[in-house]
N, C-alpha and C positions, 0 to 999 in steps of 0.2 A: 555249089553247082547243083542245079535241078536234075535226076537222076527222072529220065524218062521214063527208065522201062518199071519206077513202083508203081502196084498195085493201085487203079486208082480207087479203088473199095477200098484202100487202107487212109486214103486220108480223107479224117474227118471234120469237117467246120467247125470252128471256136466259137460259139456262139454266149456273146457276154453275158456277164450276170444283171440280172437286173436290180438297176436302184432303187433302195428303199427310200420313201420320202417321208422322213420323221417329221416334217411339219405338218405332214397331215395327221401320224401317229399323235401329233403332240395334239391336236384341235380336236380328234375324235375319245380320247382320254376325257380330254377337258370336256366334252360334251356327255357323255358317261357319268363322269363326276358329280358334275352338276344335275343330272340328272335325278342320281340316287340322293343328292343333300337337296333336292327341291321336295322329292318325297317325304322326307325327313322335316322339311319347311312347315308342310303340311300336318303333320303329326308336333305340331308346335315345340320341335326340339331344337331347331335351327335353321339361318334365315342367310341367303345369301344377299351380298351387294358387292358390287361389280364397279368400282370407282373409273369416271370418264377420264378419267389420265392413267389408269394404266393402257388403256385398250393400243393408245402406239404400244408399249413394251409388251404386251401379248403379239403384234403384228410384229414386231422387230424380231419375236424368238420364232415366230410360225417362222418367217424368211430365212432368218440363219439354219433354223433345222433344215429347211428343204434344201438346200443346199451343200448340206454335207453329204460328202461321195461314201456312200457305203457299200463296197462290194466282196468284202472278204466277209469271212465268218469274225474276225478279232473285231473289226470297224463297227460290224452287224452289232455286235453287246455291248461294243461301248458305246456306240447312238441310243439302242438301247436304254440301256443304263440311262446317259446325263438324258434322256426324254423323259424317264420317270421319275429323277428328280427333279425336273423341271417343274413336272407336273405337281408334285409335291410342295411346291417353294406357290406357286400357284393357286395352289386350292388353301394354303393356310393362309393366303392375302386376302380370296374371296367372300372365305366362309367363315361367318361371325355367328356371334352366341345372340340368344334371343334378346338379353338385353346390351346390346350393343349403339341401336338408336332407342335414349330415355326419355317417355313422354313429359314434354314442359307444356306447365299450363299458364299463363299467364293471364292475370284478370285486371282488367280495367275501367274505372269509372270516369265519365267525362260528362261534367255539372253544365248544367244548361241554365241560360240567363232567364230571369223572369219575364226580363220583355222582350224576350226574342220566342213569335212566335213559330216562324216554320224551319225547318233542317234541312239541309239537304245530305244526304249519304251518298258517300263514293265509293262502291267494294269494289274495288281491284284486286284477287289474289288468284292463287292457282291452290283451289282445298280439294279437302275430297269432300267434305259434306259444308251448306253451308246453313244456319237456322235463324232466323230472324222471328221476335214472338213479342206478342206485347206482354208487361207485367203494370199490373195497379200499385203495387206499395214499393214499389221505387220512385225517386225524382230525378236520378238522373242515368244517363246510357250508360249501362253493363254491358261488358263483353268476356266473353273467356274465349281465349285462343290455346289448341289444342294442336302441338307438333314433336315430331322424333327429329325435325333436323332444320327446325326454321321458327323465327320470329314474329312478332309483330308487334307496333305500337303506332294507335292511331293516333293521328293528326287532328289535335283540339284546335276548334275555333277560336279565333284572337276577337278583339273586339268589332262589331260590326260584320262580323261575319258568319255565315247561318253555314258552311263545309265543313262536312265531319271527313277526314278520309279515313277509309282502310287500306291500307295498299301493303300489297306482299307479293314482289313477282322472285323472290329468289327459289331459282331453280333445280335440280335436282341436280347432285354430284355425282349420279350412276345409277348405275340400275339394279332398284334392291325394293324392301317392303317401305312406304313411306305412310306417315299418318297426318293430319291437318285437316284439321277442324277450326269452326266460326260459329261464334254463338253470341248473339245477339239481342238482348231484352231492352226495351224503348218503353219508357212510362207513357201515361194516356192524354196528358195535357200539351202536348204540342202537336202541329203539322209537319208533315215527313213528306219530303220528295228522294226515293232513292234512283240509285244509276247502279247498274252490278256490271262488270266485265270483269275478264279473266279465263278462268276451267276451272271446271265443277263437275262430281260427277253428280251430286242432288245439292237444290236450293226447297228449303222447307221454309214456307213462310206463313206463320198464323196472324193474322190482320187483326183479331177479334177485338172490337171495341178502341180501333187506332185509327187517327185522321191519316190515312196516308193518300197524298192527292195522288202522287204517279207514281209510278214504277217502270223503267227502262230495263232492259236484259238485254246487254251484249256481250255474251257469254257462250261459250263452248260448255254444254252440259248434257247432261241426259237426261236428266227428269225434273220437272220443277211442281211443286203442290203448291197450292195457294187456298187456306181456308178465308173463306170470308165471313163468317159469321161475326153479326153486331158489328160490323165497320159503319164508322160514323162521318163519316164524307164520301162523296164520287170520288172514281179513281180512275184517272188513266193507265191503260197499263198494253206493253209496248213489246212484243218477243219479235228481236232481230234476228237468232241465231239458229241455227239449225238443232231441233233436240228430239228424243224419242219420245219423250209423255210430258203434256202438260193436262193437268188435273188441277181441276179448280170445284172445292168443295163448299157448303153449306153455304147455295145461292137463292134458297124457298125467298128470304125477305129482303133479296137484292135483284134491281133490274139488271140485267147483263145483255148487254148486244156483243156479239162477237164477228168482229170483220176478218175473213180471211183472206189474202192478198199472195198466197202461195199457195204450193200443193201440199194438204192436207190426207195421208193415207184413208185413217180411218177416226171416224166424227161415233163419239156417243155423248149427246149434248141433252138429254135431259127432255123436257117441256121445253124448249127453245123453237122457234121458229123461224123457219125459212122467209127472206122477204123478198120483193119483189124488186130487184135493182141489176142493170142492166152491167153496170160498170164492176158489182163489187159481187161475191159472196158472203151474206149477212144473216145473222139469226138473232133474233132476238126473244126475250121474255114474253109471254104474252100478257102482263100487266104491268111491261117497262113502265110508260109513262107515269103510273100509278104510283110507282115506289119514288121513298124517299131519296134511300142514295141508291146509283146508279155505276156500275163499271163498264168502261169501254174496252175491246182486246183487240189489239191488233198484232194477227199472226200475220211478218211480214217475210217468213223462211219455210224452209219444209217441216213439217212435225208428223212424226207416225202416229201419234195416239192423242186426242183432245178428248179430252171430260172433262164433262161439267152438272155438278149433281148437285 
């Protein structure tokens, strides 16, 4: 029975507890964590990776923790509690010791026919650096491949057939430090047509005293160098893809015309000059014709940075 005549200044609203949401406890721990062993990454003591199958069981325990009712003070410590074991069981899956991915090198020779004389190169992979360079006292293509969690083995031509491949797209199992490299020496007595696609974050390429007729780049990169000193044929050469510097060095005794066919930021092109053509943006050498061998460039994407020295 409602007793009218109490005090109504004596009764006072229950005003609930509010819930703690351990799944977010659990993700801002986990963010902490990882924070302080990223510093540590740094300081070359330890390296996180974060494997792309756990990331459901991380979302599977954020959801179950947010969903536990905790409004007493007993509920309060033991959410608590099983959160910072969680977190614990968590941070020993993520966080591995320095040498936990071991760099493999693997080196490869692939003999070249005496009457086959041009090549063509296929590099497909996703590296971080990639080097391509001529060598005189070799006969035939060396390569050394350099990774903490991935392969390669190129594809030797059969007979009658002038395709070399590189190809490596296996992918990344999470998210941690990764290494892969490509290194590439080509003896001096044949013809090279390469094609590069993939991701890179630099393509270094020394020509010096190699026939290489073309070069293609469809490729996700950031910086590509290309010296040309002593190259001993014309060359076409061909950038599809978007990148921030390409830099093409030691052009004094090579003609270079450079057609640009996109937006180009910023141009520091040397002795080259502007021509006069209504359809394209062109510069050229001013004793192209003159020279013996001669490079075409066609920038056919955005680039931030072009030199050419």
């Amino acid at each position: 029975m409602i007793d009218l005549f109490t005090d109504q200044a004596q009764l006072k609203p229950i005003m609930p507890v509010k819930k703690i949401n351990f799944g977010l406890l659990y993700i801002g721990l986990m963010i902490f964590v990882l924070g302080v062993a990223y510093y540590f990454r740094e300081r070359n003591e330890i390296q996180i990776f974060i494997p792309f199958n756990k990331f459901w069981a991380i979302l599977l325990i954020f959801s179950g923790l947010s969903i536990i009712a905790a409004r007493t003070f007993k509920m309060i410590v033991v959410g608590v509690f099983l959160t910072l074991f969680i977190v614990y069981l968590s941070v020993l899956t993520l966080l591995k010791p320095l040498d936990y991915f071991q760099i493999i090198k693997e080196e490869q020779k692939i003999p070249l026919e005496e009457t086959q004389i041009t090549y063509d190169l296929l590099l497909d992979n996703q590296s971080t650096n990639i080097n391509i360079k001529s060598s005189e006292n070799i006969k035939n293509i060396e390569s050394l491949f350099e990774s903490n969690y991935a392969s390669l083995k190129p594809e030797i031509p059969s007979d009658n057939d002038s395709k070399i491949i590189y190809k490596n797209n296996e992918t990344w199992k999470g998210v941690g430090n990764y290494y892969k490299n490509l290194n590439i020496d080509l003896p001096l007595n044949k013809d090279y047509k390469a094609t590069i696609t993939g991701a890179y974050n630099n393509i270094n390429l020394s020509l010096n005293n190699l026939r290489m007729k073309s070069l293609v780049v469809n490729v996700r990169v950031s910086n590509i160098k290309i010296d040309l000193k002593d190259i001993k044929s014309d060359m076409d050469l061909d950038i599809n893809s978007t990148l921030s510097l390409l830099k093409i060095e030691n052009t004094q005794d090579v003609g270079v015309e450079l057609i640009i066919n996109n937006t180009v930021s910023n141009l520091n092109i040397g002795n080259l000059v502007k021509q006069d053509n209504e359809d394209k943006v062109i510069y050229k050498s001013n004793d192209f014709d003159s020279k013996s061998e001669k490079v075409k460039i066609n920038l056919n994407t955005k680039v931030s940075l072009v030199e050419v020295k």
